[in-house]
N, C-alpha and C positions, 0 to 999 in steps of 0.2 A: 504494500500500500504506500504509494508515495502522497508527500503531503506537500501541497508548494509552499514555499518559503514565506510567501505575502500574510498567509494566515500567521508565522510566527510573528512577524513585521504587526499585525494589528493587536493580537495579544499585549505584547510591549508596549505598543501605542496607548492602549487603553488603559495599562497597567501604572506609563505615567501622568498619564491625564490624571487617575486617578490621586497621583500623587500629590500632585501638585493642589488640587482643590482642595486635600486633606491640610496641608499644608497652608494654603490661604485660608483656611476658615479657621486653622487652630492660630495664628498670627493675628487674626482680628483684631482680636480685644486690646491685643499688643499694640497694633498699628492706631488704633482708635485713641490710647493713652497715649502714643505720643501727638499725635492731630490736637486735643484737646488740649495738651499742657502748653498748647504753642511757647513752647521752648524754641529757641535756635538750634540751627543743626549743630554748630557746633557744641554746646552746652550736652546736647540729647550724645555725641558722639563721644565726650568724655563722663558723661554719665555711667555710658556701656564698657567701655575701658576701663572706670573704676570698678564696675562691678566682674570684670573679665577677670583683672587683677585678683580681685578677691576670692575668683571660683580659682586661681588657679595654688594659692596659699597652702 
């Protein structure tokens, strides 16, 4: 039984689609707290740097 290739091609296609929307709706809440605090990027970028530092202690 041969299988053409195209069918693994959409497997993986959907497999990251599906990652990706997993991925966007678990960031939300994230993306929305920085929207809100309108902070500067900058500020928002050493915020995460301080906290990077910290997980890596």
């Amino acid at each position: 039984m041969a299988v053409h290739s195209n069918w693994f091609l959409l497997g993986w296609g959907v497999v990251a689609v599906a990652s990706i929307w997993k991925f966007w709706t678990l960031t939300a809440s994230y993306r929305g707290k920085l929207r809100s605090s309108g902070a500067p990027p900058s500020s928002a970028r050493q915020q995460l740097e301080r906290a990077w530092q910290k997980s890596n202690r």
